[in-house]
N, C-alpha and C positions, 0 to 999 in steps of 0.2 A: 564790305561788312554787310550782315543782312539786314534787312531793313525790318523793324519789328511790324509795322503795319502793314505787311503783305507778305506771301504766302499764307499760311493756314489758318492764320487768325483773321483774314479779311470776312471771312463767312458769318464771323461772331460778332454776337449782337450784344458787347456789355451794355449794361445800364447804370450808369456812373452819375454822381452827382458834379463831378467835373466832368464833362464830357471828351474832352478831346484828350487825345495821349501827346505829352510833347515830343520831338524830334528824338531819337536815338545820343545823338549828340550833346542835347541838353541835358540828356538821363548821366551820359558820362560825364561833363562838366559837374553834374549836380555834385554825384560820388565823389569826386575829386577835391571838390569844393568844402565836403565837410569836414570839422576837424575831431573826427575818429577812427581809431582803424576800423578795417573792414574785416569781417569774421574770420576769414580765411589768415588775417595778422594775428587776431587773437590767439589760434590754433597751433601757428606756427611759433607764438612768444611762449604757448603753452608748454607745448614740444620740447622747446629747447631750453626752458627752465625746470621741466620735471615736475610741473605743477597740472593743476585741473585746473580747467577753464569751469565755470556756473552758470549752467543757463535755467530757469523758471519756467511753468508755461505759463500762457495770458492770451487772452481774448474774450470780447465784450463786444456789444453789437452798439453800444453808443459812444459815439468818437468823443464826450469831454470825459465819460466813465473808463475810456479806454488810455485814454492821455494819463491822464490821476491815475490807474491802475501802474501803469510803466512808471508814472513818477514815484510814487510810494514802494516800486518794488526798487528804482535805481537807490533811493536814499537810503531805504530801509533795509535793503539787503546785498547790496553791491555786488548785480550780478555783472558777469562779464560778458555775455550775450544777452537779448532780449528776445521774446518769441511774439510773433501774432499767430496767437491758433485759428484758423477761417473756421468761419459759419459751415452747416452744413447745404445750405441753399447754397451756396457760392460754389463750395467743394462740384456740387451735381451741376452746375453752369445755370442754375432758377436764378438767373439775375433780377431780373422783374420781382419776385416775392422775395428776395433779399431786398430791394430796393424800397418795396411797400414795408416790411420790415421795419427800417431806421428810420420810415418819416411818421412811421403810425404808433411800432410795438417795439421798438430796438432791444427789448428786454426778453423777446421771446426766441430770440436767434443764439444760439448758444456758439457762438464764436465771432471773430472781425469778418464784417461783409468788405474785404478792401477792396474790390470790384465795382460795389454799389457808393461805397467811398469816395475812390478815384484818390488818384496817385497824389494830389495836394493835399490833402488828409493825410493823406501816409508818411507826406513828407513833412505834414507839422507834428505829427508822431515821432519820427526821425530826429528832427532838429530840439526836442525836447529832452533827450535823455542822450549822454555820452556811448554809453555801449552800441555795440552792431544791434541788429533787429535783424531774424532770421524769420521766414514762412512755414508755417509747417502745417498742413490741412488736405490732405485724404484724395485727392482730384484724381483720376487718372486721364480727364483731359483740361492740364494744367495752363493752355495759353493765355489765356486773360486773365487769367489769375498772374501768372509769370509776367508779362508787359506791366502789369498794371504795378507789380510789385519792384519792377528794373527801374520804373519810373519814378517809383517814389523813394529809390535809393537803398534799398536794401539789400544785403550783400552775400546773402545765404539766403536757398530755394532747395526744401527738402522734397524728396520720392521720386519715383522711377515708375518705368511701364511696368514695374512686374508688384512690388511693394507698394504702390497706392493705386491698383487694382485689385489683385486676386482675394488683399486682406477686407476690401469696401463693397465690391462692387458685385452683383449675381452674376451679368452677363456681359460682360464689356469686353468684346476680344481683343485678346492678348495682343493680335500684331500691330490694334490699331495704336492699343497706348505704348506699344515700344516705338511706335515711328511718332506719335506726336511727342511723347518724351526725346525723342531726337531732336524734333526742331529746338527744343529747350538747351538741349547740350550743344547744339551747332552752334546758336547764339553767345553762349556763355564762352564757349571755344575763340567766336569771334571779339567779346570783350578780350577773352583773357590775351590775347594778340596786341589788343590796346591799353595793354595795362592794366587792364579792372579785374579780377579774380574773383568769382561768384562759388563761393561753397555749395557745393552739390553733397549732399547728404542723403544716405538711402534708409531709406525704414527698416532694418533691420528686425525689429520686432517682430515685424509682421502681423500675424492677429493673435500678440502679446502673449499669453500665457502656454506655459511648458513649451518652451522654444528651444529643438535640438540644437546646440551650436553650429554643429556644419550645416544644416541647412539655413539659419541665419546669413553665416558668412558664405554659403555656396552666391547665395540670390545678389546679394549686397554685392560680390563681385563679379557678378555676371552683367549687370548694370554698369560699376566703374568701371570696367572693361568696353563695356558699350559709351561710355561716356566719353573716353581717353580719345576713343579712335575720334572725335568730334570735335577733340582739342580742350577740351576741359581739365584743368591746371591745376584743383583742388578737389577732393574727395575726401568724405567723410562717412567711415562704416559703424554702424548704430548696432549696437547689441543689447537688447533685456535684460537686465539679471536675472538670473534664474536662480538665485536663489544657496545654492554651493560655493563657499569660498575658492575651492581650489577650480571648479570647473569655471568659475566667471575670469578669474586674473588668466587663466590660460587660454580663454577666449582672448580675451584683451590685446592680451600678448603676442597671439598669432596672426593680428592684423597686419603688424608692418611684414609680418614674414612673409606674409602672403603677399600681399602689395608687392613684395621682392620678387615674388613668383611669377604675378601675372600683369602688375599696372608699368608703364614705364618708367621711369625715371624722370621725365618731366612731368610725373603726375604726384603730389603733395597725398599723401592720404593718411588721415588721422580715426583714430581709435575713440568711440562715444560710446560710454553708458548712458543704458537709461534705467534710473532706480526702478526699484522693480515694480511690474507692468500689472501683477495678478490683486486677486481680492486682498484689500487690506485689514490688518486687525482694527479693531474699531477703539481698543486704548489706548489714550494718547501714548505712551510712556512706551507700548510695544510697537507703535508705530513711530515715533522717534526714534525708539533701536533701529526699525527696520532701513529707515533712510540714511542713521548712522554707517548700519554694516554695508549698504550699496557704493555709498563713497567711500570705505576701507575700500571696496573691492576695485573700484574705478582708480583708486591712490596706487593701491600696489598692483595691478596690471597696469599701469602706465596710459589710461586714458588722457587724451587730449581735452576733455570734457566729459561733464556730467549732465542729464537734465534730473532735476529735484523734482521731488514729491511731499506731500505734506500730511501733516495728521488729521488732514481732514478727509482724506483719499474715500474711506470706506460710508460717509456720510454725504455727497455730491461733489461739487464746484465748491473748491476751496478759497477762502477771500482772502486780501490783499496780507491779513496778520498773521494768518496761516502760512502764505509763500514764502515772507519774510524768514519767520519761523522755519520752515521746511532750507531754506538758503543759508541759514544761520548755522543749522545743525551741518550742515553738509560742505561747509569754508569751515568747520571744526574738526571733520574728520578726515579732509584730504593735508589737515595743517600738517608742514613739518616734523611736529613735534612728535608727530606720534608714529615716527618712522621706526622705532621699540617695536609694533607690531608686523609682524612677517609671516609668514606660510611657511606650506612645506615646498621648497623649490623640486624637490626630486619630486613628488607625484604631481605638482603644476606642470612640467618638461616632459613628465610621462602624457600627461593627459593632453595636453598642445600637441603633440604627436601626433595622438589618434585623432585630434580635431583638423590640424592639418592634414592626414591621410582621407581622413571623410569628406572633407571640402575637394581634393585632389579627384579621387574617385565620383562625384558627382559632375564636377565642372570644365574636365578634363576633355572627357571627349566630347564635349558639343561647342571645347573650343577644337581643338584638333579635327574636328568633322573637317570636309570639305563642306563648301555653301556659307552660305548669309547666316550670322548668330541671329540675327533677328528672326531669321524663318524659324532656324531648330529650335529654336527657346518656345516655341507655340508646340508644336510638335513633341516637345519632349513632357510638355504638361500633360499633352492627351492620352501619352504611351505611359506617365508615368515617373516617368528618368527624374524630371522634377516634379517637387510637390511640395503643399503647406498644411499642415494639421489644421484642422476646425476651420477650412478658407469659407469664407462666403459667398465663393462664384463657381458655378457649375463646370468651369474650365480646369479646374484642380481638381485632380480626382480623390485626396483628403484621404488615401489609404494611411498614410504614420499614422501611427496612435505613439506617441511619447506617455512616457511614466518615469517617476524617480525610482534610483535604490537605496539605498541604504544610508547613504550618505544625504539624502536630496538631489544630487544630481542628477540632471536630465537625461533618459536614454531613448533608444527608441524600444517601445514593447513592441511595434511594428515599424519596419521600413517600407513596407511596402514593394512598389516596382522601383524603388530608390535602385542605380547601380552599386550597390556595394557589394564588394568580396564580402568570400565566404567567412576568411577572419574576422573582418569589421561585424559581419552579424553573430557573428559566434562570440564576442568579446559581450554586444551589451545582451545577449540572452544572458549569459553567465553572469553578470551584475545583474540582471535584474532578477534570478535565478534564487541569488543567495537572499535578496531581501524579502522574495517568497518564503524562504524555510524561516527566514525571522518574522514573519506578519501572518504568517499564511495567505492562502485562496480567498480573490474577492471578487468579486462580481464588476465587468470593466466597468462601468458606470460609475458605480462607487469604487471603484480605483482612482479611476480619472476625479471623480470629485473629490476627495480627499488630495492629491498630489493638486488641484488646481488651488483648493482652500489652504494649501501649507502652512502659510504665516497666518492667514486669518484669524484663525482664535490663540494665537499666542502673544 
């Protein structure tokens, strides 16, 4: 098995208020030792009962603020997963000014330094609340953050080289965060060998708003595929709502197909929304709908899990009554009871279709190339073949322009050097064709501003 403290992380210099990492072995005793499943159980009881799993977000730079926050969300809102959202010093590897941070200003760090922390922290984080506690925080060079997180028994580590890069970072090359995100999946591969099962999660979102679905689930499984080969045993593919009832369930829906397609069969891979990502209305009552209609969408596409949003979305960092609240609404609308609400199946099975053929055409040949995925996946950023609307790193060449039509659904107004047939582009000109002759000509700026503001003043 590898050893966490050598290879690529011997060079890193955390700054921990516990200083030393215990043994590998101790990390898996710990896991073992506690009496809750591990997120990857969650996903699979969720699975197979047809229900959604709840996960909140949280994080806070002061560990008894952070303790209280997870205990009031565990009582108040019975989540099924718990999250530490990371600081942003931590995320960029500033362990030093994360560190000065929690012993000077802990209030001005806007997420958990668990780094500056150190893994005994994390594990009396851990041993406080029943639920998993999963990581989720922006890094795209994730190893001390990952050791630090193994150690203190956490059983979910969200992003990949390609989603907690291109969506965070200017200049970060691409090959380097797909090889350090590898050693991340080697490891996990070598748990999952010993029994331990670490949810690997990809950001699907991406840089959240107007997110094509094929390109969501192209990236999402260009990574599980990079994961699988490593031995990685559980995967989890993260989608946005975006907003269209029929185009979200049939995202949803096309996860396990695809998983059929391209992950193996010893790889678990589960279907996550995340309530939607874009500018929120600012009333409470239409921002309560809005997190209502996300968990419809997540109930009747068959999500494994949801992450919740709250009415406090369009005003900052939502507090602990808020989550509650935000958790409450969202165990209401994936209930049983309200299995009375349904779609139209025939235009969800149409539209999974063309979401499957677009994710096929994009992903297709840079697996079938000859060579290393890890080479052509750099390579096909700079050509084009891949891309992310509005990325933040000069490595994405950022040609999509997405726009809604008619319905709300996300198209592409641009694909760019995307490979798609002639069909696939000739389908969303004509969607977004007809919602021209219904709106008329606008200028893209204010196009794109209005389809990004959708729900905002509603």
């Amino acid at each position: 098995m590898t050893d966490l403290l050598t290879g690529p992380a011997a060079t890193v210099d955390p700054y921990h208020e516990t200083p030393e990492l215990p043994p590998l072995a101790d990390s898996i005793a710990y896991i073992r030792s506690l009496r809750k499943p591990t997120v990857a159980d969650v996903l699979r009881d969720a699975s197979a009962r047809g229900k959604v799993a709840v996960q909140p977000r949280c994080g806070v730079g002061n560990q008894a603020q952070q303790l209280e926050l997870l205990i009031a969300l565990e009582h108040g809102g019975q989540p099924d997963v718990h999250t530490l959202t990371i600081d942003a010093h931590t995320r960029m590897r500033r362990f030093d000014q994360a560190l000065r941070c929690i012993r000077q200003r802990p209030e001005d760090l806007n997420g958990y330094p668990l780094v500056g922390h150190g893994w005994a922290r994390g594990r009396e984080l851990n041993d406080a609340v029943r639920a998993p506690i999963q990581i989720r925080h922006g890094s795209p060079h994730p190893w001390a953050l990952f050791e630090t997180s193994l150690a203190s028994g956490f059983t979910a580590f969200e992003g990949g080289g390609i989603c907690y890069n291109l969506p965070y970072a200017k200049n970060f090359p691409i090959e380097e965060s797909l090889a350090l995100w590898r050693e991340v999946d080697s490891v996990c591969g070598d748990l999952a060998r010993e029994g331990i099962v670490i949810d690997r999660e990809y950001f699907g979102t991406l840089t959240a708003v107007l997110m094509p679905p094929s390109i969501s689930l192209a990236i999402s499984f260009l990574e599980a595929v990079l994961a699988a080969r490593e031995g990685v045993r559980c995967v989890s593919i993260a989608y946005p709502q975006g907003g269209e009832i029929v185009q979200d369930v049939a995202t949803l829906r096309s996860i396990p197909r695809l998983a059929q397609r391209y992950l193996p069969d010893t790889v678990a891979c589960y279907p996550v929304l995340h309530q939607y990502m874009g500018p929120f209305p600012r009333a409470r009552r239409s921002a309560d709908a809005l997190i209502f209609y996300g968990s419809i969408a997540a109930r009747l596409g068959g999500a494994a899990k949801v992450l919740t949003k709250t009415h406090q979305e369009a005003f900052g960092v939502p507090d602990a009554e808020a989550n509650v609240h935000g958790l409450a609404t969202t165990h209401l609308a994936a209930s049983g009871l309200l299995d009375f609400i349904t779609v139209d199946e025939d235009r969800v099975a149409q539209e999974g279709e063309w979401i499957e053929q677009e994710v096929a055409e994009i992903v297709e040949p840079l697996l079938d190339a000859p060579g290393e995925l890890l080479s052509s996946i750099p390579r096909a950023f700079a050509e084009g073949r891949l891309d992310i609307p509005f990325s933040a790193s000069r490595l994405a060449r950022s040609e999509i322009v997405p726009a809604r039509d008619s319905s709300g659904a996300i198209r592409y107004l641009s694909a760019g050097s995307l490979p798609f047939s002639d069909l696939t582009r000739q389908r969303h000109r004509l969607q977004l064709e007809e919602h021209d002759e219904q709106t008329g000509t606008m200028r893209l700026l204010d196009r794109l501003t209005r389809d990004i503001n959708y729900f905002a003043g509603k």
